[in-house]
N, C-alpha and C positions, 0 to 999 in steps of 0.2 A: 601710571603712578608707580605702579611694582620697578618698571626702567626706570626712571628718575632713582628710586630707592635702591636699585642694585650699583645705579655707576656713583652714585653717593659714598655707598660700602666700600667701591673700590677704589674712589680719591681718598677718601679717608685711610685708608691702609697704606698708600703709597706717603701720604704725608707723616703718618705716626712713623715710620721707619726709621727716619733722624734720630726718633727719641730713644729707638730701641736699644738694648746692648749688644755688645761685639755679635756683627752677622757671622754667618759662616764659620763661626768656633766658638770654643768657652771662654768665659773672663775668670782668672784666675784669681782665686779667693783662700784665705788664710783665715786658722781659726784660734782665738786666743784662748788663754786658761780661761777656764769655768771662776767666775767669783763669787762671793756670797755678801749680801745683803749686812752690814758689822750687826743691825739690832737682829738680823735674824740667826747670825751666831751666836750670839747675847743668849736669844729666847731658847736655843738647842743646850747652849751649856747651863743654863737654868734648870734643866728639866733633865739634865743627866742624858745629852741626845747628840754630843759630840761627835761621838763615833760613829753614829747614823748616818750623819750629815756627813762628816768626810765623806763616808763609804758611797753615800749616794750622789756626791758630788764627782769625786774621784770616778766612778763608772761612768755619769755622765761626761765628763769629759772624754771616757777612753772613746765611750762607742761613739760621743758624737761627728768624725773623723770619718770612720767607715762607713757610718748611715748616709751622710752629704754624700760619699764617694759613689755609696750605689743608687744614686738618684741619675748621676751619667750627665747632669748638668753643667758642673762646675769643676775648673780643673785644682785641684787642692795644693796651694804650697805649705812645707813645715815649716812652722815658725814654734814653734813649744819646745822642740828639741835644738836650738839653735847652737846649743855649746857640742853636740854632738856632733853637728853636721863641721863647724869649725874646726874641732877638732881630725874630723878625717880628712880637709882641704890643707889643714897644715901637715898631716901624714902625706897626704900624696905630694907636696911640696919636695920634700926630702927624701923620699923612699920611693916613688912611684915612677914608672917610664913618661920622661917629659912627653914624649910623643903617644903614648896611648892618649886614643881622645874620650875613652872612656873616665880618664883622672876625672878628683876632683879638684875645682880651681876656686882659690880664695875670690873674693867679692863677685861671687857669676851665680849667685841664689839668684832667682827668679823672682819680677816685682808682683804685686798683688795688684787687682782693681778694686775689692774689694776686705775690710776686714771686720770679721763677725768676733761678736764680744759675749758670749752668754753668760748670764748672770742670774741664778737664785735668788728667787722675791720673797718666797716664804717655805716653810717645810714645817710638818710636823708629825711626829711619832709618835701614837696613842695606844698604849692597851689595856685594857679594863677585862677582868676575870670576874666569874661568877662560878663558886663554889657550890657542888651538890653535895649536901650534908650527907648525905645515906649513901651516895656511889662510891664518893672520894675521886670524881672528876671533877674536871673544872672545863666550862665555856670559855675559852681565851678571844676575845675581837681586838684586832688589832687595825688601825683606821693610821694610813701614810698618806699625807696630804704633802705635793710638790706644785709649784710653781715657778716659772723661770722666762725669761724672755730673751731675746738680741737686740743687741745693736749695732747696729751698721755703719761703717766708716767708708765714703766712698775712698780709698788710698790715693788715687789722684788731686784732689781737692782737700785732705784732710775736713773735708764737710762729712757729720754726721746726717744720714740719712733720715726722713721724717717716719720711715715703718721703719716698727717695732715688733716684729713679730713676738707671739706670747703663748700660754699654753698650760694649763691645770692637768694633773693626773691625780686623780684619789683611787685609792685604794681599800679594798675590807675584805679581812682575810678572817673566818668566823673557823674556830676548831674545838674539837670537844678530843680533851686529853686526860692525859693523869697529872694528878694537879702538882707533880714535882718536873714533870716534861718543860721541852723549852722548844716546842717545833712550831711555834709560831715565831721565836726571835727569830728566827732564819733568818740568814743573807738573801735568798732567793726572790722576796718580797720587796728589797729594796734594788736591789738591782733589775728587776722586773718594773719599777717605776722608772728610775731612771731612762731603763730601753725604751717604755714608751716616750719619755722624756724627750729622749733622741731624736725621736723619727717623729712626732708632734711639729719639734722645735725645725727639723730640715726641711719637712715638705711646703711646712709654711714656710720658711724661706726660699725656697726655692718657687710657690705661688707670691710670693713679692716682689723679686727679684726677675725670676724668669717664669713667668705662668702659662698655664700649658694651650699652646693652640692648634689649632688646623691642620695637620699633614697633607689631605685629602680628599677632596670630596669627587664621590662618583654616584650620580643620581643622588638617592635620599640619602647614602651612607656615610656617614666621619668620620676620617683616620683622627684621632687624637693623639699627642707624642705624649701621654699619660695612661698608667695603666694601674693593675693591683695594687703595685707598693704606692700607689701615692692615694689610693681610693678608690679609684675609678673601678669601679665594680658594674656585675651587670644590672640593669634595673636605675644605677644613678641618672638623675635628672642633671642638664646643663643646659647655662645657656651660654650665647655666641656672639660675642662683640666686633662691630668694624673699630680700629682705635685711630684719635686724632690727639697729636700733642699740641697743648695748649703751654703758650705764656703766659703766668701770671704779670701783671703790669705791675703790680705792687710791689712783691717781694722777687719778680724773675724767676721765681721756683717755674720747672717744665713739670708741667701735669701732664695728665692721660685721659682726653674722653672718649668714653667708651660709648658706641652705640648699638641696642640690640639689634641685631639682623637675624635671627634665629634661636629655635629651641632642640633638643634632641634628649632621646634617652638612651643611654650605653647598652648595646644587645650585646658586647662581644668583648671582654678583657684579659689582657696577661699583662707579665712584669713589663713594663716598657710604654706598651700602645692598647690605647683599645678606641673601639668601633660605636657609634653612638647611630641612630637613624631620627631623623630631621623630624620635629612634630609641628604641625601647622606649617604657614607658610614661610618660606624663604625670602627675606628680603636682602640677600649677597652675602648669605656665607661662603667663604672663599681659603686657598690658602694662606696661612696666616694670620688667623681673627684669632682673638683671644677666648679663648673656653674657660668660663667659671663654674666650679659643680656645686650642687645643692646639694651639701654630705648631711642634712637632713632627710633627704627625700629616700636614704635608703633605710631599711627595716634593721630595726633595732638589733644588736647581737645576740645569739640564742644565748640567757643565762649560765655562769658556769656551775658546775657540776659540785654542790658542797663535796668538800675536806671527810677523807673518810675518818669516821673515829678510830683513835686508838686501840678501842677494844669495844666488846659487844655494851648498848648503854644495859643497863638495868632499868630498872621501874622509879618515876622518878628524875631520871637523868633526861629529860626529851627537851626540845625547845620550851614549852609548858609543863614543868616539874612539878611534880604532887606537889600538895601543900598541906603541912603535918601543923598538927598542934598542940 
């Protein structure tokens, strides 16, 4: 039975291949501006949060660029700068040695396979003070709620793709200052969402797009082409798919089905790759299977270390303040 189950795993692999993307190198993908939601600019300039919103939009956009780049997955063309790059093909037009091949040459940008669109669904900027009568500090909680998602254009086909990868950060920044301070408006908090924002919004697309599988298997061990940066930590639980592309008769859409041949848990991680060991039986983990992690199964973050005060509190001032009457 186990033989029937293992050459199963590996017609199944050799058939999903068709459906997979570009073997043997990356497919080139392009990232448009960041947009925002019109009722969720509405609700920011309601609420006096304008400039919140640009600022945490504007970062999103910068980092999201370098976060994709150092996934290693996808090879990235500029399109957001496109009057710049035109501009230096018309310079090397007229100024530059026709024969250096390093010129740059009008209409030779490079096509996309892909075009990612991210888009802000909601944002909000909250902060609520609580005054100690007798300190003359103040409790500042300031609560940054983002959400944002992609869309995907296959560039070939001009078809929008049916994943949507998506992504919530909240944020609570709790401070006890002097009640004229402003070290909670800080920038640092909002661009601190946004980074998560970044790397939230890339990994998941890069688990939609390209997900992570199999390098290796040598006895009970898994090479996985996923490491730290994308989660894979030691102690993560996965499991391990053989994939068959299915045709839908209906609508033609190419599906993917997955079936499990395997479980493992990650003994061994860095940036890049990390090492899982096989739990129960093996039914054709092989290279090439699709690896899904259970980024539940690892252990919550240690707590961060409250904001120190300002100054020493007094009597009074503590999370539970006397109560005078």
């Amino acid at each position: 039975m186990r033989r029937l189950l293992t050459l199963l795993a590996a017609l199944l692999l050799g058939a999903g291949a068709q459906a997979q993307l570009t073997q043997g190198g990356k497919d080139p993908v392009a990232i448009a501006r960041v947009k925002v939601l019109p009722s969720v600019a509405e609700a920011a300039k309601a609420r006096q949060g304008e400039l919140a919103l640009k600022r945490i939009t504007e970062t999103l956009e910068a980092q999201f660029t370098p976060v994709l780049s150092s996934t290693r997955v996808f090879d990235l063309v500029e399109r957001t700068q496109k009057a710049d790059l035109e501009l230096e093909q018309a310079y090397a037009a007229v100024a530059v040695d026709p024969n250096d091949k390093n010129a740059a040459s009008a209409l030779k940008m490079a096509g996309v396979r892909f075009l990612v669109m991210p888009q802000v669904t909601a944002f909000e900027d909250r902060t609520d003070v609580s005054v100690y009568q007798v300190s003359g500090l103040a409790n500042v909680q300031r609560r940054i709620y983002l959400a944002a998602r992609l869309q995907i254009v296959d560039a070939t086909t001009g078809k929008l793709l049916p994943e949507a990868p998506a992504a919530e950060v909240r944020q609570l920044v709790q401070i006890d200052q002097d009640v004229n301070a402003d070290r909670a408006k800080s920038d640092e908090f909002l661009v601190g969402a946004a980074d998560e924002m970044a790397r939230q919004l890339c990994w998941k697309l890069v688990a939609s797009l390209r997900p992570a599988k199999v390098l290796a298997l040598t006895g009970d061990q898994v090479m996985i082409n996923r490491g730290t940066d994308a989660g894979f930590a030691k102690g993560l639980k996965v499991g391990i798919f053989a994939t068959e592309a299915v045709t839908d008769e209906d609508t033609g859409e190419m599906l993917t089905n997955e079936v499990p041949v395997g479980k493992a848990t990650v003994v061994r991680a860095e940036a890049g790759k990390s090492f899982a060991k096989v739990e129960g039986e093996n039914l054709g983990i092989a290279k090439g299977c699709v690896v899904r992690a259970d980024l539940e199964s690892l252990p919550p973050p240690a707590p961060a270390a409250p904001a120190a005060p300002a100054a020493p509190l007094p009597a009074g001032s503590s999370e539970k303040p006397l109560q005078w009457k």
